[in-house]
C-alpha positions in Angstrom: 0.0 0.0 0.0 1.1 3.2 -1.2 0.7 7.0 -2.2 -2.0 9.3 -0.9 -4.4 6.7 0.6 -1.5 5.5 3.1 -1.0 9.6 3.7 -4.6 9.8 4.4 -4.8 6.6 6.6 -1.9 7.4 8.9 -3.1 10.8 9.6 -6.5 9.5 10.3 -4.9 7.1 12.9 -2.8 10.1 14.0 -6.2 11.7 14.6 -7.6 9.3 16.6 -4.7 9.2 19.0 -5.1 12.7 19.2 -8.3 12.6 20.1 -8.1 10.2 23.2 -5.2 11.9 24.6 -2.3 10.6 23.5 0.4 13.3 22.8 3.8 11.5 22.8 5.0 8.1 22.2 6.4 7.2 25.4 6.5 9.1 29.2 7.7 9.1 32.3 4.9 7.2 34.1 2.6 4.9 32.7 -0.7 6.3 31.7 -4.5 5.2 30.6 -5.0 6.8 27.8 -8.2 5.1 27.1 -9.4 5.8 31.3 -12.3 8.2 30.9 -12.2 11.3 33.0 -13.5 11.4 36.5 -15.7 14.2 35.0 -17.0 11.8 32.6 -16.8 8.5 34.6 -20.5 7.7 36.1 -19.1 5.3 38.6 -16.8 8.4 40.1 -20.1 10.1 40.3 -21.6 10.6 44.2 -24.5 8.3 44.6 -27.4 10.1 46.0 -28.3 10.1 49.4 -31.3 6.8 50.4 -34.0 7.8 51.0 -35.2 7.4 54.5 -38.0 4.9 55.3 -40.9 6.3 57.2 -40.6 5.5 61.0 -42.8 2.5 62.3 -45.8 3.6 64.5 -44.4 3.4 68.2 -46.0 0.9 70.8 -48.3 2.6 73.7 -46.9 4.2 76.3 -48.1 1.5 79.1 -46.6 -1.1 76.3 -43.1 0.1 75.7 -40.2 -1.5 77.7 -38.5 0.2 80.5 -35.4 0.8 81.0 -34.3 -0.8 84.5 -31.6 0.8 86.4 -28.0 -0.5 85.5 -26.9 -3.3 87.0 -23.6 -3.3 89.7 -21.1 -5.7 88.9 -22.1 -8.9 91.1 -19.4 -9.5 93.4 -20.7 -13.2 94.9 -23.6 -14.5 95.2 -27.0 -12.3 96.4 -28.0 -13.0 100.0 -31.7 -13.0 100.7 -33.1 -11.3 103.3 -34.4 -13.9 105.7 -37.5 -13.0 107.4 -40.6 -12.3 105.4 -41.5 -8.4 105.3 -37.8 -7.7 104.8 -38.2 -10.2 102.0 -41.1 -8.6 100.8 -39.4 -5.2 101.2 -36.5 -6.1 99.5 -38.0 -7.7 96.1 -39.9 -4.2 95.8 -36.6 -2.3 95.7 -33.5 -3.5 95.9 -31.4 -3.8 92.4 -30.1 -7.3 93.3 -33.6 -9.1 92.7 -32.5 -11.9 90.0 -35.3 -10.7 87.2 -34.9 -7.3 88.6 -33.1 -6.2 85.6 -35.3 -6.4 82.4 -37.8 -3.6 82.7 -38.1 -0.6 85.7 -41.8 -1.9 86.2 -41.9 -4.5 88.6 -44.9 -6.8 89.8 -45.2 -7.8 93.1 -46.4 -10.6 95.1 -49.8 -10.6 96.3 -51.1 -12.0 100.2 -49.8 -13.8 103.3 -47.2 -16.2 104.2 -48.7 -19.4 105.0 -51.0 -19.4 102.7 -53.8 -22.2 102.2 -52.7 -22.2 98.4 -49.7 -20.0 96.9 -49.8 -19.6 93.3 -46.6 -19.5 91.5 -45.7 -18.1 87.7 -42.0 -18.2 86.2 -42.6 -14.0 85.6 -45.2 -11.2 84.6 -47.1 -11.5 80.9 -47.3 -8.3 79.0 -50.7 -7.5 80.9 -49.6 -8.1 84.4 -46.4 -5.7 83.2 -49.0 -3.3 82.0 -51.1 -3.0 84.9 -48.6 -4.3 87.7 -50.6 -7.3 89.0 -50.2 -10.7 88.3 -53.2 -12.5 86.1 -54.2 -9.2 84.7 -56.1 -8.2 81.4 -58.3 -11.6 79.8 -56.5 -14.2 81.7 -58.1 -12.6 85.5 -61.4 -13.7 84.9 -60.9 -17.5 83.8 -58.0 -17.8 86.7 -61.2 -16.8 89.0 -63.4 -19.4 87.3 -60.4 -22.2 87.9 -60.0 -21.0 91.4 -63.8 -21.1 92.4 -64.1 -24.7 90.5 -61.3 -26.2 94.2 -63.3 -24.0 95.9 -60.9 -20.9 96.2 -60.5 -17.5 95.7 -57.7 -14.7 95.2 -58.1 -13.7 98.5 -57.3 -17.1 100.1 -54.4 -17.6 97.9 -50.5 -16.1 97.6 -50.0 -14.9 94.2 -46.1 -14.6 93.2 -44.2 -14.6 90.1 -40.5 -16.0 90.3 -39.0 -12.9 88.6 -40.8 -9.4 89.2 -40.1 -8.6 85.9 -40.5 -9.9 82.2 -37.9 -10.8 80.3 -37.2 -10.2 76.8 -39.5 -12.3 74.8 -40.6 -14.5 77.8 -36.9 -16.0 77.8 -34.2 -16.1 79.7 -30.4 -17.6 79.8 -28.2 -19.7 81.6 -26.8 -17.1 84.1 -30.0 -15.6 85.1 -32.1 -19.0 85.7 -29.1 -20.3 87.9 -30.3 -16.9 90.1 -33.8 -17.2 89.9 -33.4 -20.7 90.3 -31.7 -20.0 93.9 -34.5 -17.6 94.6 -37.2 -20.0 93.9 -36.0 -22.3 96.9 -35.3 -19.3 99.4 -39.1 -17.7 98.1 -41.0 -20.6 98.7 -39.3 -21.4 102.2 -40.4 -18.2 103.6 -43.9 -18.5 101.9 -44.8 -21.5 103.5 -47.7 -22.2 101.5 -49.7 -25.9 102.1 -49.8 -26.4 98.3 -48.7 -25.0 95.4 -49.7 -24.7 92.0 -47.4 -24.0 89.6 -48.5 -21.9 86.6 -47.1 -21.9 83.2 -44.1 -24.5 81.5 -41.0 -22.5 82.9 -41.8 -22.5 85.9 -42.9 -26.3 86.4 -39.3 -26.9 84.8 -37.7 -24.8 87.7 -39.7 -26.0 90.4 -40.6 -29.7 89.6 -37.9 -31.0 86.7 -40.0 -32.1 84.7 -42.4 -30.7 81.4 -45.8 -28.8 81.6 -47.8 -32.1 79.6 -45.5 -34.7 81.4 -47.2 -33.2 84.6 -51.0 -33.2 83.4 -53.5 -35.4 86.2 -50.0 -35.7 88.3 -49.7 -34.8 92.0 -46.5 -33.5 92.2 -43.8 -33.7 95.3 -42.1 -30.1 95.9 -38.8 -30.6 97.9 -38.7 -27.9 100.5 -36.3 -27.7 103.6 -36.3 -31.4 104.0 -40.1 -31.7 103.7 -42.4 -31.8 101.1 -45.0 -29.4 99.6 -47.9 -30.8 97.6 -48.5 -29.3 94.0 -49.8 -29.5 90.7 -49.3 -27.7 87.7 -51.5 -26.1 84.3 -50.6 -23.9 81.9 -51.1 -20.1 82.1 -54.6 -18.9 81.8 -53.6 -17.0 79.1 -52.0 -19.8 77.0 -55.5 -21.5 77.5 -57.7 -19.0 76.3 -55.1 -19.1 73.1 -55.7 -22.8 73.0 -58.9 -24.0 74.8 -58.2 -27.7 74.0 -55.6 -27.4 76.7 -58.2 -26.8 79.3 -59.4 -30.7 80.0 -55.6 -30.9 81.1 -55.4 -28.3 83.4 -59.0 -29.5 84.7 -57.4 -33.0 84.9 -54.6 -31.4 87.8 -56.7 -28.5 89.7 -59.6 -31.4 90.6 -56.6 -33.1 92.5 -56.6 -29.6 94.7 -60.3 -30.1 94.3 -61.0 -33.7 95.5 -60.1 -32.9 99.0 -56.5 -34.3 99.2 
């Protein structure tokens, strides 16, 4: 190839060259000729800002969770107070309950030591949180109807939940059930109840060792200071107003309370 077309085709690769930057053969660094210009170069671009999602609608005020006062760092193991309005006193107040920590609002036990008939919970539902008494909202009325059918009433009973507070989606670890655990024993020795029924699946685990359908018709044996405390055990009222067929079970345990034994 020759003459004016091979003028015309080096100038037009001359051109091109030109037009994509390149301006001498060779340099002192190495350079991307072909890089587009961060003016130019979308990717360089600043992404804009997300937008933000609208907030989610808050809980009520009586619903949202607490913030309990920080916890000190335990240096051995709690001691209980040992006689029963110091007890009393001291699950009201003091920062060392176990199940003190998980909400500011705290629900207390209700009645008298010695009780004909304590009635024992593993901790507060959301209700009993809301309104600071155990059994509260929909479950009160039908833990009425199970207490008149033995021949009972609230009045003639201790009411107590093992923590005075809820935890975090009704569960809690390890650590804090080894506490609660040690409270359970030193609670019910100062209660002194004549029987005891055990509400709800975590707490017939702490108490009795075994699982809430494993213990359906069963008179269970409480260990307590040597002796031993008669007790039997049904789900929470609330669970059974979620799931009625679970009443003929908890029917099946309260008639041994109300068959005169």
């Amino acid at each position: 190839m020759g003459g004016r077309n091979s003028v015309l085709l080096a100038e037009s690769y001359r051109d091109w060259w030109s037009l994509v930057g390149v301006d001498s053969l060779v340099g002192e660094a190495p350079a991307g000729w072909l890089d587009a210009p961060v003016a130019n170069d979308v990717a360089a671009k600043p992404k804009s800002a997300p937008v933000a999602e609208p907030e989610t609608p808050s809980l009520p005020a009586a619903l949202q969770r607490r913030e309990a006062p920080a916890e000190a760092d335990a240096e051995g193991p709690v001691v209980f107070p040992d006689e029963w309005s110091a007890f009393q006193a001291w699950l009201a107040e003091s920062a060392e309950v176990p199940g003190s920590q998980w909400d500011a609002r705290r629900v207390l036990p209700q009645g008298q030591t010695e009780a004909p008939l304590m009635l024992l919970t593993a901790w507060p539902e959301v209700d009993d949180q809301r309104d600071g008494a155990l059994f509260a909202g929909p479950a009160g009325p039908l833990l009425d109807a199970m207490l008149r059918a033995i021949g009972m009433t609230r009045g003639d009973c201790y009411l107590a939940s093992l923590a005075v507070t809820r935890p975090p989606g009704g569960r809690c670890d390890d650590r804090d059930r080894g506490e609660l655990d040690r409270l359970l024993w030193h609670h019910l020795g100062l209660a002194k109840p004549a029987r005891l029924l055990l509400i709800g699946g975590d707490i017939v685990r702490m108490a009795a060792n075994i699982s809430l359908p494993d213990a359906r018709g069963r008179l269970l044996d409480i260990n307590q200071d040597g002796g031993k405390m008669e007790a039997v055990a049904v789900a929470h009222p609330a669970m059974l107003l979620a799931r009625p067929a679970q009443k003929a079970a908890a029917w099946d345990s309260l008639k041994l309370f109300s068959q005169g034994r």
